[in-house]
N, C-alpha and C positions, 0 to 999 in steps of 0.2 A: 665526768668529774672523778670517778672512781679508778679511773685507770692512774689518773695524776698519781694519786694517793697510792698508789699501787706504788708507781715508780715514784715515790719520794719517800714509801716503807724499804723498796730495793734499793735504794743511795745510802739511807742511813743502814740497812741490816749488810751490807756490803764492807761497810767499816769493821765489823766485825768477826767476818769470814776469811776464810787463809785466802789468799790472794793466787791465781792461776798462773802457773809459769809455762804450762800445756797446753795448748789449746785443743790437743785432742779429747779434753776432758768434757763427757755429757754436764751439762749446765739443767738440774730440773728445778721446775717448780710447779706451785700447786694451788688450785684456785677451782673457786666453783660458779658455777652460772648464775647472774643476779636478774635480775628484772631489768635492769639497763641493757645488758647483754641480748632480750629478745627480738626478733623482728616478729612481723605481721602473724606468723604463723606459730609463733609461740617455742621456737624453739633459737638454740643462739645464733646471730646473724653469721654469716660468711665474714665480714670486714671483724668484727671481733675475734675471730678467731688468729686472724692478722695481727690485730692488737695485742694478745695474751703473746703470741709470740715474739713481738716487738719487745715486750718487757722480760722477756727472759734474753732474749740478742744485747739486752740493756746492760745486764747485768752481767753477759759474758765480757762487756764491754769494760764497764768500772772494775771487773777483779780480774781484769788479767792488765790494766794499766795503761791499757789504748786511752784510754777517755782521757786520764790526765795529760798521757804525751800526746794525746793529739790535742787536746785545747794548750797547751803548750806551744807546739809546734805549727800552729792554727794549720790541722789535717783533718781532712773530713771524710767520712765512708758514707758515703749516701749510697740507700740502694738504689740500684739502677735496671734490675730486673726479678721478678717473682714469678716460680712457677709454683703451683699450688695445687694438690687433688683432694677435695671432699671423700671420704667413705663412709662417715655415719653422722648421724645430727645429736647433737646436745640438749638437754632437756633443763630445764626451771633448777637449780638447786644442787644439779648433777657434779659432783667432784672429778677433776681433770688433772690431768700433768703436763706441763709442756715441756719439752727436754729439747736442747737446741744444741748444735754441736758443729766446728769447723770442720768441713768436709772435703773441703778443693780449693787449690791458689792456684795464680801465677804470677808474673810479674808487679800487674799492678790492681787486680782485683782477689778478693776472698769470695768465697761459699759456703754459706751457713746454712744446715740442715734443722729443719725445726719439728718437730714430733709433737702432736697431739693424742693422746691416749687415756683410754678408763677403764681400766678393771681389766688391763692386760689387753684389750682389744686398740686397733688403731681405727681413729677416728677422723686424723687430718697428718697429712705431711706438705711440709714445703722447701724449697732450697732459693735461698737470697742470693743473689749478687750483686756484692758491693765492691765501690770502685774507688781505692785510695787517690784522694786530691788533697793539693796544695796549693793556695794561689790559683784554683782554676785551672792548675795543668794535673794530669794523673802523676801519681811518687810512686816511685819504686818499692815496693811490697818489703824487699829485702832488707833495705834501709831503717826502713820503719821498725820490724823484729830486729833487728840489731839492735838499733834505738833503745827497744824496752828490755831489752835481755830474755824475749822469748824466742824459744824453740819450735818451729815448725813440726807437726806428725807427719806420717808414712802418710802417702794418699789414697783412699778407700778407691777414690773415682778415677775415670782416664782422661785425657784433654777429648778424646773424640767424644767420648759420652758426652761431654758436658755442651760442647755443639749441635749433634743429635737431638732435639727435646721430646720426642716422642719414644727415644731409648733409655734419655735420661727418668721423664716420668715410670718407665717400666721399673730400671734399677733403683730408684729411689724409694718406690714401694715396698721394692722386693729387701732391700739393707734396710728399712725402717721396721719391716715385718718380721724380720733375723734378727733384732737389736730389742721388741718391743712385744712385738704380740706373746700372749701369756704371761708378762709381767705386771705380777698387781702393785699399783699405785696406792 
């Protein structure tokens, strides 16, 4: 129930934030571990930490404009893949950052980098891949940015990395580690 509320504080405090015309722009935010958030062992579940990222991909979503053009244009970015590595566990109470950021396209899919961190240390990364539809068929990535009058970044990643996933898991650690560790939250 808390996550609702989460993301319907993110719809309405999004009203009020510059709107993203970059997508290369890190997207953070900040949240601390509830008691909904635990599993059996008292610290925060794995699927929560999905979650927390979910709401910050939400919110890179409503201010950079996709959200309205795509309910507009009835387009959907369903993810279609999650690679994900654990490095440290979160505890009762613990304040966090999730910073999410577009990291790789092509034609008709994005890749969103999600960051998990406390007190400078990295404690979760992930990279999404979502797959632009329309009617059930995939749309052209291109079309769509054109649409909203955003501009694409340079690409951090290579098409072969991003096939690789045991090379991708290495560089994704390794650019999450360059971007994050030592930075306090």
């Amino acid at each position: 129930m808390h996550l609702f509320v989460y993301k319907c504080w993110l719809l309405l405090r999004s009203i009020f934030r510059p709107r993203l015309t970059d997508f290369s722009a890190i997207v953070t935010h900040t949240y601390w571990v509830t008691p909904f958030d635990l599993d059996e062992y008292f610290h925060m579940n794995n699927a929560r930490y999905l979650n927390y990222m979910e709401l910050g991909r939400f919110d890179l979503v409503i201010r950079s404009g996709f959200f309205r053009y795509a309910f507009k244009h009835k387009i959907m970015a369903p993810v279609v893949n999650t690679t994900i590595v654990y490095r440290r566990s979160l505890q009762l109470f613990q304040k966090f950052t999730v910073s999410n950021q577009l990291v790789y396209w092509d034609e008709h899919k994005l890749f969103v980098e999600s960051v998990i961190t406390r007190k400078g240390k990295l404690y979760c990364v992930a990279l999404k891949e979502l797959r632009m539809v329309q009617k059930g068929k995939a749309t052209p990535l291109d079309t769509v940015m054109q649409g909203m009058g955003i501009s694409l970044p340079e690409l951090p990643f290579s098409s072969e990395l991003i096939q690789d996933k045991q090379a991708l898991i290495k560089q994704l650690l390794r650019h999450a580690e360059q971007k994050f560790e030592g930075r306090n939250d």
